[in-house]
C-alpha positions as CSV (number, residue, x, y, z in Angstrom):
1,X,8.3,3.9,-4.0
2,X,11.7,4.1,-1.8
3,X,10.8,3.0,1.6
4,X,12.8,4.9,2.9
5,X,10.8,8.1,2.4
6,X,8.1,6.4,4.1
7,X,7.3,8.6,7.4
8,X,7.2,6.4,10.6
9,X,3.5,6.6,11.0
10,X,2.8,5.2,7.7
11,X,5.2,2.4,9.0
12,X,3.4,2.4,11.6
13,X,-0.2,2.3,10.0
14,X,1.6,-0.5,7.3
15,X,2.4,-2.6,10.2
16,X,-0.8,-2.4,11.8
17,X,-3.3,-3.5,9.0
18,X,-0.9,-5.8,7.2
19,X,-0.2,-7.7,10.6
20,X,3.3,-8.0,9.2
21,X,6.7,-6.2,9.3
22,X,7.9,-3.9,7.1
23,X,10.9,-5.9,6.9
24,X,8.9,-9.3,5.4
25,X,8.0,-7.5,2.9
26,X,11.1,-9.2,0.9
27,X,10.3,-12.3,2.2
28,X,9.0,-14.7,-0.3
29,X,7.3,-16.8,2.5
30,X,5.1,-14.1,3.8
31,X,1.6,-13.7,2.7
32,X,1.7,-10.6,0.5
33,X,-2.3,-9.6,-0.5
34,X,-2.8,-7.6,2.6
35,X,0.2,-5.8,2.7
36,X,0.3,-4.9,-0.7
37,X,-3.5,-3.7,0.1
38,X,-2.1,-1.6,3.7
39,X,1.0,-0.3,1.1
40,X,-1.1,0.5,-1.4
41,X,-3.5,2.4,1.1
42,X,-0.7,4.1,3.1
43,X,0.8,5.4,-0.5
44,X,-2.5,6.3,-1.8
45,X,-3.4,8.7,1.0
46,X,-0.8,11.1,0.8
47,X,-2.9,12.3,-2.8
48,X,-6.2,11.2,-1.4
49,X,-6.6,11.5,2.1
50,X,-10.4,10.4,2.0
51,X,-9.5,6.8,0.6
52,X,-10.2,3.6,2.3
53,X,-8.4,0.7,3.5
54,X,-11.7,-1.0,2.3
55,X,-10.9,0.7,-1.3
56,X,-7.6,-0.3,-1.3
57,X,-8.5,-4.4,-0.8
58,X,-11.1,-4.1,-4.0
59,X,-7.7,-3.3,-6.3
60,X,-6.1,-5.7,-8.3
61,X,-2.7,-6.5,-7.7
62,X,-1.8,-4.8,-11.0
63,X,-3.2,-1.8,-9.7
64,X,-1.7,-2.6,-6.6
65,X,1.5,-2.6,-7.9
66,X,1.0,0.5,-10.2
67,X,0.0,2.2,-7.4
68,X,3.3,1.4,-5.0
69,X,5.7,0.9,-7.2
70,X,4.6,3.1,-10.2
71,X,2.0,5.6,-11.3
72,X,0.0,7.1,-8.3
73,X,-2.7,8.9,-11.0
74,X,-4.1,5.9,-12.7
75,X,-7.6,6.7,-13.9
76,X,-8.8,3.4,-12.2
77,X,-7.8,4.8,-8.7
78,X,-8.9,8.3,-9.4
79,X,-12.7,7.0,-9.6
């Protein structure tokens, strides 16, 4: 995922639930389980508007990962 095609609201709704900015995401000294839980969430809605933050915190980071950086249809997020 390009950040840069993120829309401003999703930023936005990043920022809010992570606590952080989007700009500590590459910052190694920044605690990264709840943003990668808000990204995950934020990236997750555009294909499933009905999802959860509360869905996205039960993923593993793999799926986590997947998810932002990768494949948005994995079967584990489809169910």
């Amino acid at each position: 995922m390009d950040i840069k095609q993120l829309t401003l609201g999703e930023v936005t709704k990043l920022e809010e639930l992570s606590g952080l900015s989007i700009n500590s995401m590459a910052d190694n000294d920044q605690p990264k389980g709840k943003f990668m839980a808000a990204f995950a969430y934020v990236i997750h809605r555009r294909v499933d508007p009905k999802f959860t933050f509360e869905q996205a915190n039960k993923l593993t980071m793999s799926e986590a990962q997947a998810l932002v950086f990768g494949d948005t249809e994995t079967e584990e997020l489809k169910n």
